[in-house]
LUMFI-728339 format. One record per residue: x, z, y of N, C-alpha, C in turn; residue in three letters. Coordinates in steps of 0.05 Angstrom, whole numbers, plus 5000, padded with zeros to 4 digits. Example, Ala and Ser with C-alpha at 12.3 -4.5 7.8 and 13.67 -1.06 7.14 Angstrom:
2
{rec {5264, 5156, 4886}, {5246, 5156, 4910}, {5264, 5156, 4934}, 'ala'},
{rec {5257, 5142, 4955}, {5273, 5143, 4979}, {5258, 5157, 5001}, 'ser'},
This chain:
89
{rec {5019, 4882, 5468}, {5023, 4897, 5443}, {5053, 4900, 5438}, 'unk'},
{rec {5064, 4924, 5434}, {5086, 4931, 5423}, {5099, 4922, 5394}, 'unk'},
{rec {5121, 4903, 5395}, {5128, 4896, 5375}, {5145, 4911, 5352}, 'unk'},
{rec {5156, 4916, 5334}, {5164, 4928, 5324}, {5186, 4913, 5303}, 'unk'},
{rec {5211, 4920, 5298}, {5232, 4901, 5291}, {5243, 4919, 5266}, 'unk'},
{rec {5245, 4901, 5242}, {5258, 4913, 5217}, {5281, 4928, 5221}, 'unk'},
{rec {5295, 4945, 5214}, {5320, 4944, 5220}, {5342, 4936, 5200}, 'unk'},
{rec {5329, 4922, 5179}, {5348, 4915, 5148}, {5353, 4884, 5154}, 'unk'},
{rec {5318, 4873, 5165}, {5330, 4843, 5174}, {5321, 4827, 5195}, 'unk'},
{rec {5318, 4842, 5216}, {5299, 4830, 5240}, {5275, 4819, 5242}, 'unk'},
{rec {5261, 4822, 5218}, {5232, 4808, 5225}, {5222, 4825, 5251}, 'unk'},
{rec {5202, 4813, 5265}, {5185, 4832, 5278}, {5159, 4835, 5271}, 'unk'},
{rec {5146, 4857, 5279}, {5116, 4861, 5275}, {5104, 4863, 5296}, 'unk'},
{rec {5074, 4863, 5290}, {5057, 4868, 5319}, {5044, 4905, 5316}, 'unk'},
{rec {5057, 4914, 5292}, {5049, 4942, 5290}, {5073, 4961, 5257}, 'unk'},
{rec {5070, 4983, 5262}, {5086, 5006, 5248}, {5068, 4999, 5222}, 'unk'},
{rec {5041, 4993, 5214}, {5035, 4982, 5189}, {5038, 4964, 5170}, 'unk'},
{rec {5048, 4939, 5184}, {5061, 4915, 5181}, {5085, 4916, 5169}, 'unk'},
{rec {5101, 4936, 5191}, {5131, 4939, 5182}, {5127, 4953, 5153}, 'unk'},
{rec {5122, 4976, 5149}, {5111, 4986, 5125}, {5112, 4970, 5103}, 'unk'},
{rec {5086, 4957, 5109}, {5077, 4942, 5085}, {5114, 4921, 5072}, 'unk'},
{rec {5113, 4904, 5096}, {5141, 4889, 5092}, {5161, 4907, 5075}, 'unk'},
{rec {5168, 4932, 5084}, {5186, 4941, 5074}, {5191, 4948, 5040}, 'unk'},
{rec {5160, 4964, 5044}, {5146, 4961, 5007}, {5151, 4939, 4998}, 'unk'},
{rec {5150, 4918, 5002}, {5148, 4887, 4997}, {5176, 4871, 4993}, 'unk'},
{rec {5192, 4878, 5009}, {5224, 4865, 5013}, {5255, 4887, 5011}, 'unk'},
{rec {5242, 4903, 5019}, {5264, 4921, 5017}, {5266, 4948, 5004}, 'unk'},
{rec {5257, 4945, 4974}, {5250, 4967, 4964}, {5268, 4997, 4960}, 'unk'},
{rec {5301, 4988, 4962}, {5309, 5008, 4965}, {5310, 5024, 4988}, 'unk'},
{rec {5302, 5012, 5009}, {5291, 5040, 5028}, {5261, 5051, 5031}, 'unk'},
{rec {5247, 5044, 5008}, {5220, 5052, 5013}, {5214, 5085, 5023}, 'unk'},
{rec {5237, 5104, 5019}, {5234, 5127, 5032}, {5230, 5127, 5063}, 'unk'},
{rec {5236, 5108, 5070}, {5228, 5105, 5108}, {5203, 5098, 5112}, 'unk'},
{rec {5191, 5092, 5091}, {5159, 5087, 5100}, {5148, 5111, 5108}, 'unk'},
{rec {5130, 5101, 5131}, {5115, 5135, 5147}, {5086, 5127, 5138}, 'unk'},
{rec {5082, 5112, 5123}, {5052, 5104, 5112}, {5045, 5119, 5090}, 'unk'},
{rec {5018, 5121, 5080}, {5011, 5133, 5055}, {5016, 5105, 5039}, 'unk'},
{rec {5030, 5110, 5006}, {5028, 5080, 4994}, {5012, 5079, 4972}, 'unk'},
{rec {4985, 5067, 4972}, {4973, 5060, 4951}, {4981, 5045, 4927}, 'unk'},
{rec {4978, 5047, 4905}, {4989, 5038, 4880}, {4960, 5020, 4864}, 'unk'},
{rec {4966, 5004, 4854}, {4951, 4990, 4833}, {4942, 5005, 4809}, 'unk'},
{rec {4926, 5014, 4800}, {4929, 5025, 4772}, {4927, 5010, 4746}, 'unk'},
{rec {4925, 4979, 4760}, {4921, 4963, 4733}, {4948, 4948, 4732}, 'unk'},
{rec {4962, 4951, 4758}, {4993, 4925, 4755}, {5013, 4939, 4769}, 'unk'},
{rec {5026, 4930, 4783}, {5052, 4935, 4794}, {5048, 4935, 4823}, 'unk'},
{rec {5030, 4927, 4834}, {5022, 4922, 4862}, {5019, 4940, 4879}, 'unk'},
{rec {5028, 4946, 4903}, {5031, 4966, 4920}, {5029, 4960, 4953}, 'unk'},
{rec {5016, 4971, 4965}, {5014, 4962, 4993}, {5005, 4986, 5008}, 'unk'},
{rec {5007, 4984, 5034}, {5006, 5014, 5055}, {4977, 5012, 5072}, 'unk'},
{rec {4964, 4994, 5060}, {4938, 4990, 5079}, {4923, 5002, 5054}, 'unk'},
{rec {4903, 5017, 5055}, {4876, 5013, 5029}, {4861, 4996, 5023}, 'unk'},
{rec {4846, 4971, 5054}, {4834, 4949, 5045}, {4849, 4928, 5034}, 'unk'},
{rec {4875, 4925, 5027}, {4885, 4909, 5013}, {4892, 4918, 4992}, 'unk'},
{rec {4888, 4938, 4983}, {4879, 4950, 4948}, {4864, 4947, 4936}, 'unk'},
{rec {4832, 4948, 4959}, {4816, 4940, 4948}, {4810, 4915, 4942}, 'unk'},
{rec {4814, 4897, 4973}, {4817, 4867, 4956}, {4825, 4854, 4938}, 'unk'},
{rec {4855, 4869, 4934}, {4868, 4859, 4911}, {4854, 4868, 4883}, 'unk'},
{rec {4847, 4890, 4883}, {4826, 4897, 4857}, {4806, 4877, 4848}, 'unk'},
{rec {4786, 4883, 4882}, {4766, 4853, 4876}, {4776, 4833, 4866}, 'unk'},
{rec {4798, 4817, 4878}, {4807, 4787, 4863}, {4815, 4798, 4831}, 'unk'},
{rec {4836, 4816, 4830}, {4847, 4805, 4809}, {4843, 4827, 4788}, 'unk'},
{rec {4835, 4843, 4788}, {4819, 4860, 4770}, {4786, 4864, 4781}, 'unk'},
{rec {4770, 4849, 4781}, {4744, 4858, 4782}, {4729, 4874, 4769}, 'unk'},
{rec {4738, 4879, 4737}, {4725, 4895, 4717}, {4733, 4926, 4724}, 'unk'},
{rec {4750, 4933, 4743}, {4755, 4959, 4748}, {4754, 4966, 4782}, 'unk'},
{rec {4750, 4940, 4789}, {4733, 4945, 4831}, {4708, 4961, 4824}, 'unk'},
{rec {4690, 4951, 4804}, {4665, 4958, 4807}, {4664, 4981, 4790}, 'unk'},
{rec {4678, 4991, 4785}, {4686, 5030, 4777}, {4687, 5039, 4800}, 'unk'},
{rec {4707, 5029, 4819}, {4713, 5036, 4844}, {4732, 5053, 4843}, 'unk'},
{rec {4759, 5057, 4822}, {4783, 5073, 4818}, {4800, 5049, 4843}, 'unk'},
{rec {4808, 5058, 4862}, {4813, 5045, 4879}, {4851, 5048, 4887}, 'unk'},
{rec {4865, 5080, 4872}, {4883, 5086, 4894}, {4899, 5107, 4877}, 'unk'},
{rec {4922, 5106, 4866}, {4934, 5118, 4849}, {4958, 5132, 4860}, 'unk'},
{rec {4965, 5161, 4869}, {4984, 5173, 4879}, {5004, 5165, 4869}, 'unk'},
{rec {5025, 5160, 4885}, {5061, 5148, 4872}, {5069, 5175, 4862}, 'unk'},
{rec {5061, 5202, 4873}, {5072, 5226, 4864}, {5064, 5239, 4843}, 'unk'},
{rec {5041, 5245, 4837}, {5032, 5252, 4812}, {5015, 5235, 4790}, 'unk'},
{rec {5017, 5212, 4800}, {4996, 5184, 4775}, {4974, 5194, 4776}, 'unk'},
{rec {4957, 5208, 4789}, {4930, 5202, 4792}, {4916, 5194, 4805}, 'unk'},
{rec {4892, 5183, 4796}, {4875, 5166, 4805}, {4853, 5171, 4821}, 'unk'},
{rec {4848, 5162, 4849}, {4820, 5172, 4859}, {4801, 5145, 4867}, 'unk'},
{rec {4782, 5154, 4870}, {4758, 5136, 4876}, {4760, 5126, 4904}, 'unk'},
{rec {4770, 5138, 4923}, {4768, 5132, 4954}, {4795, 5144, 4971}, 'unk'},
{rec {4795, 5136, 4992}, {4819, 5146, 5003}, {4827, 5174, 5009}, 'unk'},
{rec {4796, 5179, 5009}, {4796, 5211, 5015}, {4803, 5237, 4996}, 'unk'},
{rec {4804, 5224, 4985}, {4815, 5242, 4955}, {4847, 5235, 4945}, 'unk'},
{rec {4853, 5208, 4954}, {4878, 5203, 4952}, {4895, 5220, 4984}, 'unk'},
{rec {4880, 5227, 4996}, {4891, 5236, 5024}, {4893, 5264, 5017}, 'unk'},
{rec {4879, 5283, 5006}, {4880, 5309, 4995}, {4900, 5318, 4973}, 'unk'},
């Protein structure tokens, strides 16, 4: 597997989604280099480049709004969709 190396602080990854996520995560002033779609929290501040860790995070820490299933909030226009597929459109 092809590793993949930060270029802000050498971590490496085992994939281009990893790095992503990290970068959302540690290096927010270059978040324009992310080549990921970035899902947003619509209940907190929380943000990550995967979808199943949106949803997880919903499940743990907002449950009263997993089981709505508002899952995925555009960074560009603040709205909200039910599934990825609507956040992908």
């Amino acid at each position: 597997r092809i590793l993949t190396r930060c270029i802000y602080c050498n971590k490496t990854f085992k994939g281009k989604s990893g790095l992503d996520d990290h970068i959302l995560k540690r290096h927010l002033d270059f978040i324009a280099s992310i080549s990921s779609k970035i899902h947003e929290c619509t209940q907190c501040t929380y943000k990550t480049t995967k979808s199943s860790n949106i949803r997880q995070h919903l499940i743990t820490n907002h449950p009263e709004v997993a089981g709505n299933r508002i899952l995925s909030r555009c960074i560009y226009c603040n709205k909200t969709f039910k599934s990825k597929l609507g956040l992908d459109d």
